[in-house]
N, C-alpha and C positions, 0 to 999 in steps of 0.2 A: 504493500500500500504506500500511498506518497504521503500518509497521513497517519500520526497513530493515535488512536480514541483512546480517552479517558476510560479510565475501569467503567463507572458510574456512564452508563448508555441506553438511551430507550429508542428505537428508531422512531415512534411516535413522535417523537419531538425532534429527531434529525430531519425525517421528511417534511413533518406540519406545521408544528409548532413556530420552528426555526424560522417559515417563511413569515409568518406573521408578526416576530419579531424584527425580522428582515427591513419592515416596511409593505411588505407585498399583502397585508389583510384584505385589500378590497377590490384586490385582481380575481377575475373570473380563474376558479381551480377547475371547477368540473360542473356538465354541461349533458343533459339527460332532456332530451326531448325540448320544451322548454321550461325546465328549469334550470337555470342559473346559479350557484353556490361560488360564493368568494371562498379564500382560502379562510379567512375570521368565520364565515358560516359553517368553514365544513370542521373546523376546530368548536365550534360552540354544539355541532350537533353531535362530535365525538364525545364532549364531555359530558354531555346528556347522557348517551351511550354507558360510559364509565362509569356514571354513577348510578343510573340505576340497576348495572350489572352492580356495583360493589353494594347497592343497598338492598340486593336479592342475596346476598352470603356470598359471591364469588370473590376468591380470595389471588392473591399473587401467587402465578407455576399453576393456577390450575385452569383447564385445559376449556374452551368454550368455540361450542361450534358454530360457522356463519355457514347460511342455507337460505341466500337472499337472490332472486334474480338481480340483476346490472341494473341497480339504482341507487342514489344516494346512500341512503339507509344502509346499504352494503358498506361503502367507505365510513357513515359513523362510525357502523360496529367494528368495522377491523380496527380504527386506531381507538375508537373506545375501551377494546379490549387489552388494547397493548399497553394503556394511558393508566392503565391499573392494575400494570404487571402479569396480566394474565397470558396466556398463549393463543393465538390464532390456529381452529383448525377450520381448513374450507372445503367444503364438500358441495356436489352438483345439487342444486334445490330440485330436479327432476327424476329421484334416483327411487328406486321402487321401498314399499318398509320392510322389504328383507335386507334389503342391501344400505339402509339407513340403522337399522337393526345392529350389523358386524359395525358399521364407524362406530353406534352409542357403544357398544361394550370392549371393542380394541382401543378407541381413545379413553375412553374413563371420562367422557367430559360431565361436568357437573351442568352446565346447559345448553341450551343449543336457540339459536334467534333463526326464526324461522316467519317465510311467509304465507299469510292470511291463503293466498288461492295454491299453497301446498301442505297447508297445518293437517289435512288429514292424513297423508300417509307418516309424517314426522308425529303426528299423534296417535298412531295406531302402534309405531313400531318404539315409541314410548315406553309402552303399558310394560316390557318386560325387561328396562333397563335397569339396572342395577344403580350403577350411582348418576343417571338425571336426577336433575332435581326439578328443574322449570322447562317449559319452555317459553319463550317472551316471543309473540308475537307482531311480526309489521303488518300496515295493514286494519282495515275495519274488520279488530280481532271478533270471534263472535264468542255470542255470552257466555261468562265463565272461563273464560281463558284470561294469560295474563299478557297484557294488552301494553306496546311498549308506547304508545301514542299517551296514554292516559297516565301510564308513570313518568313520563319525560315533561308533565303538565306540573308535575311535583319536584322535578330534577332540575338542579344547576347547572347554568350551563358554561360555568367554570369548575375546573379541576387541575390539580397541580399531577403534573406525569410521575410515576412511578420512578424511582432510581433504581432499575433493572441494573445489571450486570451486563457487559458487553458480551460476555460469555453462555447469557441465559437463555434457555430456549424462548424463542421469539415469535414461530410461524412451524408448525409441522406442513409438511408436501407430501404429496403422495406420489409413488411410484403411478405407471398406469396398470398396472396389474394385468397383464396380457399371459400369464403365466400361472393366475391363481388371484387371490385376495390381493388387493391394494397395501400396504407396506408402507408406513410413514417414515421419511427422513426430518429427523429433529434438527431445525437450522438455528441459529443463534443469530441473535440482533448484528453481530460484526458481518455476518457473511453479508446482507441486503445493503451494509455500506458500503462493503469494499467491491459488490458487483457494482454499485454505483459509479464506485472512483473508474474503475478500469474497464467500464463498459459504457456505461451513458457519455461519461464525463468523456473520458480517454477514446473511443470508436464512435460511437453516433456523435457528439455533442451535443446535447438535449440544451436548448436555449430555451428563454423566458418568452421566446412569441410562437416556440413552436404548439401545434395543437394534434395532440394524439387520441389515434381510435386503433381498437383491435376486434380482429376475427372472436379471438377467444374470449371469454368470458372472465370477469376475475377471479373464481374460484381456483384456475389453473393459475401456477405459479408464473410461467412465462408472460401472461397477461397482466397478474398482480407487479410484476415488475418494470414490465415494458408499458403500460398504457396508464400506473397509480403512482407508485416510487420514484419510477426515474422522471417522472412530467412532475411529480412534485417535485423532487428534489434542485428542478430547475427554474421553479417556479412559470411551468407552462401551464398548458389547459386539459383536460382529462374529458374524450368523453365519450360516455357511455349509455346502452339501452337496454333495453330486458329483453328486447322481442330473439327471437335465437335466428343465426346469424346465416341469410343466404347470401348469392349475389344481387338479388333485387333488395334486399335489407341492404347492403350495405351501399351498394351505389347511391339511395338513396340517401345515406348516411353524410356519404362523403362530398355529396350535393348541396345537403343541407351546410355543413359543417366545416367544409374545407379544410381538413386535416394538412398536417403538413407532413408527418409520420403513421404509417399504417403500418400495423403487427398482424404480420399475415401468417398462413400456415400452409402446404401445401395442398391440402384440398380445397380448400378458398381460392390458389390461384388460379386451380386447372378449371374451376365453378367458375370463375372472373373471365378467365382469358374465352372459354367454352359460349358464353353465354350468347346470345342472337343478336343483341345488342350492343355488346362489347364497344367495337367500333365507333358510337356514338358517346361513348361515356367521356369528360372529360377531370383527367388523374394530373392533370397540370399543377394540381397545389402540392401538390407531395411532393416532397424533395427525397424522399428515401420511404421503400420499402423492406421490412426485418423477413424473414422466414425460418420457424424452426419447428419444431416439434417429430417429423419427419421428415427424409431422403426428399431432398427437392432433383428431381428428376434431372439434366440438362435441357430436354427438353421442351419440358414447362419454363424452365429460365428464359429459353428463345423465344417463347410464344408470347408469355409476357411480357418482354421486352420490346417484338413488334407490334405488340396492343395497344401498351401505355406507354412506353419509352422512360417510364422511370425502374430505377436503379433497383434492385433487388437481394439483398445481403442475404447471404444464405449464410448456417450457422447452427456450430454444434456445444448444448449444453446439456446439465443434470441438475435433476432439483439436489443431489448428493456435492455439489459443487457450485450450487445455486447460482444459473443462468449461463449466458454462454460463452464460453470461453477458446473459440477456435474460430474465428467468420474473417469471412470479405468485406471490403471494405471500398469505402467511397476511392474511388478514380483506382480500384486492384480488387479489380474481382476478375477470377478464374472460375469460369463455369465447368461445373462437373469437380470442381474441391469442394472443403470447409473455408479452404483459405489458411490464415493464422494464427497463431496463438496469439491471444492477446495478452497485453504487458500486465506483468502482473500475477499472472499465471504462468505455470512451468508441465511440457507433457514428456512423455516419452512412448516409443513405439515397442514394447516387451513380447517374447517368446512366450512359451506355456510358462519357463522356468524367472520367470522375469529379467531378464536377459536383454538388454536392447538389442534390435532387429538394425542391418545397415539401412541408409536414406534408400528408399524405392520396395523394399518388402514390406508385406500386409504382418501386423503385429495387433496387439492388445494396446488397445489406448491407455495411460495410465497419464492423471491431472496430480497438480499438487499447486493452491495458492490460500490466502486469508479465508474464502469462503467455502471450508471443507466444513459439512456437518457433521455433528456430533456421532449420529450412528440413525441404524433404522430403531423403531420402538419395538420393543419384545423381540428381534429378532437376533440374538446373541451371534449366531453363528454368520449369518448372513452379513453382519457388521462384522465380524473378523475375514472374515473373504473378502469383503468388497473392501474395506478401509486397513489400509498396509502403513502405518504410519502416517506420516505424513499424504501417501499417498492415496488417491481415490482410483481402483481399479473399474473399467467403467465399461467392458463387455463389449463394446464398439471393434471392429477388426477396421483399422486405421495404416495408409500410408503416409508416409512423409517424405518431399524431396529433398533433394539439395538444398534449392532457395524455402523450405521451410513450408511448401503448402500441403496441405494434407487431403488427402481424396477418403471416402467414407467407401466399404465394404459389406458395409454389414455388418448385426448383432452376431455376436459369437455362437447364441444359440439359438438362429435363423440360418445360418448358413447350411448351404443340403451339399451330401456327397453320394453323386449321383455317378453310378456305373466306374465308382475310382477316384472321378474329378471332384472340387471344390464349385458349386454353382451358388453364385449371389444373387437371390430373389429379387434385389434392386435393379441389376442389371436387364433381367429380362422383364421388369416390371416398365422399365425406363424404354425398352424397343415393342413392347405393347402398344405405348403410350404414342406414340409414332404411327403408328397405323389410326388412320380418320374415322373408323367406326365406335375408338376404346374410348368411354368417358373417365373411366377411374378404373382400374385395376390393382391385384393385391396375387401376390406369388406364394404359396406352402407350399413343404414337405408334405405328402401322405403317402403312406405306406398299401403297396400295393396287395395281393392277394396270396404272394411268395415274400409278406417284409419288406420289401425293398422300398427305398423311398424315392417316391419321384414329383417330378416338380407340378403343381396342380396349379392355372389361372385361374381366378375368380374375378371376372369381368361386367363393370358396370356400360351396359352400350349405348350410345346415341341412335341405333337400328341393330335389328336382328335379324337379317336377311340370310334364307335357307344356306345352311353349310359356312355360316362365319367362323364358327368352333374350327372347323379343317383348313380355312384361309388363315385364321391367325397362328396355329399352329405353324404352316408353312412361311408364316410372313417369319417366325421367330428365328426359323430355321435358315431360312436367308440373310439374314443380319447376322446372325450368332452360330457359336459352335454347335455343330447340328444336336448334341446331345443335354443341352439348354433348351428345347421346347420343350412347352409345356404338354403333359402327355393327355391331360384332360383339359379341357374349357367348360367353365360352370359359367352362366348368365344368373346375374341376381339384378332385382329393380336399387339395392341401395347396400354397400357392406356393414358389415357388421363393427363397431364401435365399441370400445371402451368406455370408462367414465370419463376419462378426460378426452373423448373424440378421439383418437387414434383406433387405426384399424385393429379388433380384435383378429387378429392371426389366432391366439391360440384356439376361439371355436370354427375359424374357417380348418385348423387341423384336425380337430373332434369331427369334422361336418356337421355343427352347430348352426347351419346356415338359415338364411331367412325365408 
């Protein structure tokens, strides 16, 4: 870091506080449809927030869940929460009450802020948690529930922040669980600064006039960072909507709103670039596009690029290493890399044995800088594999050249060995993607009738005209090593999803399909 923080740290007060100290109270922070919040409003409705979580029994370290769609009351609660030492956990407010059910009882949270047109599945999945205590509801709560509109009639809306520990957990993330249950990485208040320093500050430079919108929602981390933290931190503009995110949402979005920064994701480009309309959209106020979450295709980079002509930073992070720490950058982007490491952070390219691999072989990515988390929660074993000292082992199969740019291969355990060789689902996801009838695609392993595993498409199409399963096999076979096609082609209307919007691969491996 270029900076070293005080023991005594809340990021509460690093991102919010600070700007209204600053001078900047009565600049527009954040911007929802229309409503309008200064940085002084959106600090008086945190303390609202804070105090009447602390006049409910929530205590400092303990754990309180946000379950808000993308409106204000979302950014109360997270730095209300943080404003009174407590932790932030954020979970999709659209998540069924089974799967609301596993957050109440693996976080332990003591309450959960939840909204009015989703309180009944968070109150159904309720009834058998062990230590909830509340739930505060947004929203015209209905009768008999506890209503945060009507405690906030009662609440100040000053409050003095918490003196947190630079070291204390601050925000739990979640893995995307493509493998089983969702898995929290415990981050601490330092890491959200120092992705600051060496990411907003150091690669984008997030200025006080820029205005940022994201594909994603804030419960994901990449979005909590990129479209709330680092815009406050710059004293820019934030904004955000509830409605869930297509390309007709957000065009209009960016219509309305003239972003200067959009946090895109790859299935929002190929949706963007795809669209009938595209053409007619005008992306002129944006000076930079982010992309990450998943493999941005090459592609999709080109198609983008002759769509909107603006810039497109592709880019690899971990909520384990909170945000991203490998991308392209303004006037050095190499399409088809991550790009580089950014300052600040340290990687290396390691063997099975941990062993660096020379510049140009495929290795295990391994990170080390200021925002390593603490570990996953309950997960003992899984925090001594993945965390090696200092270092974060991050399952990614990574090259690096000479000049330092790094090209992405694949998760280590995605990658298929098919007939001997090593075949990367990216790869042939990416000369799918190429062919004019593929709207989105996704590449597995499945195991055939003898074991063996071979490579299976699962293709979203813009038409399904007789015998395209046998063209696109052929089309793969033309571009690629003939033993890289895919042996099957599945058509589906829509893939299959995680919680955090990433392609669920592991039920397209089950044939969990839709």
């Amino acid at each position: 870091m270029s900076f070293e923080l005080p023991e005594q740290f809340n990021i509460a007060d690093y991102f919010l506080d600070a700007r209204v100290r600053e001078g900047k109270g009565n600049k527009t922070a954040l911007v929802c449809g229309r409503r309008k919040l200064s940085y002084r409003e959106v600090q008086a409705l945190a303390n609202r927030f804070g105090n009447v979580l602390a006049g409910l029994g929530v205590r400092p370290e303990e754990r309180v869940i946000i379950a808000l769609p993308d409106i204000p009351e979302w950014v109360g609660a997270f730095f209300g929460i943080l404003k009174i030492g407590a932790v932030v956990v954020m979970v999709n407010p659209q998540l069924k009450p089974d799967e609301i059910a596993y957050f109440y009882d693996y976080t332990g949270a003591s309450l959960a802020i939840v909204h009015v047109e989703t309180h009944g599945a968070f109150a159904e999945a309720a009834r058998g948690a062990k230590r909830l205590r509340n739930l505060l509801v947004v929203g015209k709560a209905p009768e008999g529930t506890l209503s945060f509109s009507a405690e906030a009639l009662r609440a100040s809306d000053r409050l003095e922040t918490y003196p947190s520990h630079r070291d204390d957990a601050a925000i739990w993330l979640f893995s995307g669980g493509t493998t089983g249950r969702p898995k929290a990485v415990v981050q601490t208040h330092t890491s959200f600064a120092n992705t600051a320093d060496c990411y907003a500050k150091g690669i984008v430079d997030y200025r006080e006039e820029d205005i940022v919108i994201s594909v994603p929602k804030l419960y994901f981390g990449y979005a909590t960072g990129w479209n709330l933290l680092f815009s406050f931190w710059a004293g820019g503009t934030s904004v955000i909507f509830p409605e869930r995110c297509t390309a007709d949402v957000l065009f209009e979005q960016i219509k309305a709103h003239r972003p200067t920064i959009l946090v895109n994701v790859p299935t929002m480009v190929n949706q963007m670039v795809s669209h009938p309309k595209a053409s007619e959209q005008d992306l002129s106020c944006l000076r930079l596009s982010t992309s990450a979450s998943e493999a941005l295709p090459v592609e999709l980079y080109q198609r983008w690029k002759k769509a909107f002509g603006v810039e497109l930073l592709d880019g690899l992070g971990t909520a384990e290493m909170w945000g991203i720490f490998i991308t392209n950058r303004l006037g050095d982007v190499r399409p088809g890399t991550l790009g580089r490491v950014v300052e600040g952070f340290e990687i290396k390219v390691c063997d099975e044995s941990g062993n660096e691999v020379p510049p140009g072989e495929t290795g295990t990515l391994w990170v080390r800088g200021n925002s390593l988390a603490i570990g996953y929660w309950r997960q003992r074993e899984k925090t001594r594999s993945a965390f090696r000292g200092e270092w974060y082992v991050t399952g990614d199969l990574v090259s690096r050249d000479e000049a330092g740019y790094v090209t992405f291969s694949g998760r280590g355990d995605e990658l298929l060995k098919v007939g001997g060789k090593w075949l990367s689902p990216a790869e042939v996801e990416n000369c799918l993607l190429q062919h004019p009838a593929v709207k989105e695609c996704a590449v597995v392993g499945v195991k055939d009738a003898a074991g063996l595993v071979k490579p299976h498409a699962y293709v979203v199409a813009r038409e399904k005209p007789q015998g395209l399963g046998e063209v696109l096999k052929g089309f793969v076979r033309e571009k690629l090593q003939p033993y890289k096609y895919p042996r099957e082609v599945v058509f589906l209307d829509v893939l299959p999803r995680t919680h955090l919007g990433k392609v669920d691969r592991a039920r397209l491996r089950r044939g969990e399909i839709l």
